[in-house]
C-alpha angles and dihedrals in degrees: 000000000000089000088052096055094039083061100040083065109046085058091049096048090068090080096077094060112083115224126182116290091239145045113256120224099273087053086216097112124071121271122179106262084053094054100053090040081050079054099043096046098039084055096047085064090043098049094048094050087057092057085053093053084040097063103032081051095055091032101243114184099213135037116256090217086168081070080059098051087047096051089051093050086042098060094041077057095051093037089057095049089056088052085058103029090065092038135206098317092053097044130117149171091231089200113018095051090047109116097234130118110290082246084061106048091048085048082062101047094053089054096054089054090051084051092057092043095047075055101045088046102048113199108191105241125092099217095090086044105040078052097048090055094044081050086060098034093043088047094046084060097048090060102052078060094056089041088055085040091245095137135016128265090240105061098036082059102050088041076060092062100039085063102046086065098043080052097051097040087051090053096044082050091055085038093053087048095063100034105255098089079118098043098044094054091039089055096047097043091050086042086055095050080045103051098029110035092024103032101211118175118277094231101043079045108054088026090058100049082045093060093037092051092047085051105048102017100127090047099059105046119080119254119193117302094356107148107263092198094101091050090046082051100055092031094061086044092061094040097058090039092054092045096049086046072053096051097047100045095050092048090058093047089052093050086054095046082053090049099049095049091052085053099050099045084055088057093047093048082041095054094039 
């Protein structure tokens, strides 16, 4: 209890620095929308590390995993109201406006999706969580350093990335442990088609895997020798559908990053 409040707090705390009102180019420094999400995100792991406590504290026989789905919606809530609360001139894309190669950034989609998921499915050990808020809170320092030009935009990015999948093998290693590894990255691959070549809409998204999750929940997760071949099935489904929405997206960025640059070259000989 004591760790999760220490932490609450360091999050929390960032609110008394002030930081530009808006991103610069590299996208690798804090801006204002980013502070109070860092906050928000940081708060839905902890939060669900303190349902876990919380039960295992009372003795509660069976996990309360709606807590988990609200948990989820309430931090897409929060996270929206951030988004409004700093306004147009303290918006950004956090990922898509990063200045990092289009297989990174995608890289860095998918994961986002596997965090929600490692939420939604609640897994009661605090190890994925307590990783997913030292991933914010770490990043969150590595860029003051890049803010007081300490340390350069590249390898804080990298390092980024180098965490994100830390982060990922340690909760499919929590998610092997209790039977649902398949399921959880079945379940965040499909979520990621879903959001970012569908666009459907985050909350009929996340609250209908939720519903979804309360209602078949037994059924989905592997017990003792169960044939795994259904969930390979649909794993490998999932697999080969988020890497050609890969494919496909990283091909058009590229074609924009070659476009931009044509254009730009033109305005430079133009203005020469």
């Amino acid at each position: 209890m004591s760790c999760i409040l220490l932490h609450t707090t360091l999050s929390v705390s960032s609110l008394i620095f002030r930081i530009p009102t808006k991103r610069i180019a590299e996208g690798s420094r804090i801006w204002p929308e980013y502070r109070l999400h860092s906050i928000v995100f940081a708060c839905r792991s902890l939060l669900c590390m303190l349902l876990s406590w919380a039960e295992m504290r009372l003795g509660v026989s069976e996990p309360h995993y709606e807590g988990n789905a609200a948990i989820v919606i309430g931090t897409l809530l929060a996270a929206d109201f951030g988004t409004w609360w700093v306004g147009p001139q303290g918006r950004s894309s956090t990922i898509q406006e990063l200045d990092a190669p289009p297989p990174m950034r995608y890289f860095f989609s998918v994961m986002q999706f596997h965090a929600t998921v490692g939420c939604l499915l609640g897994v009661r050990r605090f190890s994925t969580q307590f990783f997913y808020v030292w991933i914010i809170q770490f990043t969150a320092f590595l860029m003051t350093l890049r803010r007081k030009n300490i340390a350069p935009h590249g390898p804080l990015v990298v390092g980024y990335g180098v965490m994100l999948t830390a982060g990922f093998l340690i909760a499919t290693y929590d998610h092997y442990t209790h039977g649902c590894w398949l399921l959880a990255n079945t379940l965040a691959n499909s979520a990621a088609i879903l959001r970012m070549l569908l666009r459907v809409n985050k909350y009929l998204l996340w609250g209908g895997l939720a519903v979804a999750l309360n209602m078949s929940r037994s059924r989905l997760v592997l017990v003792g020798d169960e044939s795994q071949v259904p969930h390979l099935v649909a794993y490998a489904c999932s697999v080969v559908g988020v890497l050609a929405l890969g494919a496909r997206k990283v091909r058009r960025d590229y074609k924009a990053l070659a476009k931009a640059g044509e254009e730009a070259k033109a305005v430079e000989l133009k203005s020469s």
